[in-house]
TITINU-612451 format. One record per residue (C-alpha): residue in one letter; x, y, z. Coordinates in nm, 2 decimals, decimal comma, padded with zeros to 4 digits. Layout:
N
A:X:Y:Z
...
This chain:
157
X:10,08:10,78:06,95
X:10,16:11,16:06,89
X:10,02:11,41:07,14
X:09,96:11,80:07,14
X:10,27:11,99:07,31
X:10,04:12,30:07,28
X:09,74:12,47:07,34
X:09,51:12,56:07,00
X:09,40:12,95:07,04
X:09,21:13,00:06,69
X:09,06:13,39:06,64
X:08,78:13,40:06,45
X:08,83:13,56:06,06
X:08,53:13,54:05,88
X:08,26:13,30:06,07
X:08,45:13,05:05,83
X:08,79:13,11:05,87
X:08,99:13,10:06,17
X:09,33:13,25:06,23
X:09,62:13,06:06,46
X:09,68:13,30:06,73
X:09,96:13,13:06,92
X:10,21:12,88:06,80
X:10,08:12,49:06,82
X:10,29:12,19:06,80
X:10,19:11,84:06,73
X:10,49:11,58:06,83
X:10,48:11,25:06,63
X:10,51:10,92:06,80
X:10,92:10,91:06,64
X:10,95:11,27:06,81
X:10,90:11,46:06,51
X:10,73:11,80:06,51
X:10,45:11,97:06,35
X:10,44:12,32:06,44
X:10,20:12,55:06,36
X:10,29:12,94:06,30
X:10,08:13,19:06,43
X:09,88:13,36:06,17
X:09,81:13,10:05,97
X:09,50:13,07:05,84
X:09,25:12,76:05,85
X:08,92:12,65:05,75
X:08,97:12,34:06,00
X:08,77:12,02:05,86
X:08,67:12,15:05,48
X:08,36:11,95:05,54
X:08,11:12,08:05,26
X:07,79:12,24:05,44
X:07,57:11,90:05,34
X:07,74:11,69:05,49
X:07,81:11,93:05,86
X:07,51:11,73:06,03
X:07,74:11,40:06,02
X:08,08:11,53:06,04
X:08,07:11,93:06,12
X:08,36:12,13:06,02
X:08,48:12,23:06,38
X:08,47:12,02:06,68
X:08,68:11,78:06,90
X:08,89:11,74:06,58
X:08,98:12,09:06,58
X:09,35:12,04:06,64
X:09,39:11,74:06,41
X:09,29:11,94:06,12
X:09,45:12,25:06,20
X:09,80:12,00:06,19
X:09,64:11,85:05,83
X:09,57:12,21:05,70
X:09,95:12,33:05,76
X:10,09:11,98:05,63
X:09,92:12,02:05,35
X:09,97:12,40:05,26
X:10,35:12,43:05,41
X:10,47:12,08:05,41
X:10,69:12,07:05,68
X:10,84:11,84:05,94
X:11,09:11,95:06,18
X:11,27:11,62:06,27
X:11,45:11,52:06,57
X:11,79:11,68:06,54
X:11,65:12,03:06,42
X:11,62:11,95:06,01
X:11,29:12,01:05,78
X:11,15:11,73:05,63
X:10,91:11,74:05,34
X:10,63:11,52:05,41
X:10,44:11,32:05,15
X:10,05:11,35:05,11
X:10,03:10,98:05,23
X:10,26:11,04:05,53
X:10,03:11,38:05,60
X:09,73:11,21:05,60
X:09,84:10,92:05,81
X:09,97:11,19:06,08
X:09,60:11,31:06,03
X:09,43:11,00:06,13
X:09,68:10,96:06,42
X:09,58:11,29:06,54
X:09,21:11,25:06,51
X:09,28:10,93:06,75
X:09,48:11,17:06,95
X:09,20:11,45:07,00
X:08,92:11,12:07,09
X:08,72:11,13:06,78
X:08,57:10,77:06,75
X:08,68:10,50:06,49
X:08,38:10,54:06,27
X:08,40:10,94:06,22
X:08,78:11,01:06,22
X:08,79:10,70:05,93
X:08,52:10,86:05,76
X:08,72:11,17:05,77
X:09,04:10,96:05,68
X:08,88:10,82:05,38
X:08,71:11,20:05,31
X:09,07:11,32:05,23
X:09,24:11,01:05,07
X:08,96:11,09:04,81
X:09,03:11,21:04,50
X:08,91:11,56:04,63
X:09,22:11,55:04,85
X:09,44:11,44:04,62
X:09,33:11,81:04,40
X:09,38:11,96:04,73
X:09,74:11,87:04,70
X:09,84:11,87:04,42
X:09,70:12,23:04,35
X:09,75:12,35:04,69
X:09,44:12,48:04,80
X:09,43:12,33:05,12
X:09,50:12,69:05,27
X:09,36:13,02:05,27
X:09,52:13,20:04,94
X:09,81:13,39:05,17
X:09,91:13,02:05,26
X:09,88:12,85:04,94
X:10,20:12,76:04,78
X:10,36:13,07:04,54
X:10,30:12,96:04,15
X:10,68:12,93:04,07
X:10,64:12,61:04,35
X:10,35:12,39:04,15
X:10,38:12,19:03,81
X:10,21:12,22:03,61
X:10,04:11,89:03,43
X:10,01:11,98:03,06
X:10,25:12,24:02,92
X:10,09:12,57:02,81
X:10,14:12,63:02,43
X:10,12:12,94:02,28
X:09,84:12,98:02,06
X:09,90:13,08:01,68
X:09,66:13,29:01,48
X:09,62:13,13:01,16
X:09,51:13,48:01,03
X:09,78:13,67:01,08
């Protein structure tokens, strides 16, 4: 099991978004870290407003996805003897279920939250990048592109 080498200090942005005011670590069971910058931006759980009565978007699990949000928008890991390591989605989202375990959030809800972003809506989150407020998401040069943009001829002319 991980643990939390820091204290979370969020500042509210926007009643929606929430800025990281101090740097936060999360140290990985293999003595890996996760850390957090200050001024990063996160939504914490991106839980859509229907479904806030069963799993709202901040609670207990605040730290957890605070640690899922960076993975998923910087993915980083800063491994044991000082190098960066890019994670994999699955590897992020394991580290994410790990951490929900690590803040107390019981077996049913941090699997329903597991399972919530192994979904094909997380998989859109990552591959587009949009796990992060738009000053976080990855620059444009970074992401590929699936289908290659062709240049449109006018018969006409």
């Amino acid at each position: 099991m991980g643990y939390f080498a820091d204290q979370l200090m969020l500042q509210d942005i926007d009643g929606y978004r929430m800025l990281i005011a101090a740097p936060f670590r999360y140290v990985l069971d293999n003595g890996d870290v996760v850390n957090v910058a200050a001024g990063f931006e996160t939504d914490l759980a991106s839980v859509p407003r229907l479904f806030w009565t069963l799993l709202p978007a901040c609670g207990p699990h605040n730290r957890a996805a605070v640690v899922h949000d960076w993975l998923y928008a910087r993915r980083r890991i800063e491994t044991v003897d000082g190098k960066i390591r890019k994670p994999r989605r699955k590897e992020c989202d394991w580290i994410f279920l790990e951490a929900l375990k690590d803040c107390g959030v019981g077996w049913v809800k941090r699997n329903a939250m597991w399972l919530a972003v192994r979904s094909p809506a997380g998989a859109w989150v990552w591959r587009h990048g949009e796990g992060a407020a738009p000053a976080d998401r990855r620059p444009m040069s970074e992401r590929r592109w699936r289908r290659r943009h062709r240049e449109s001829v006018d018969p006409v002319a």
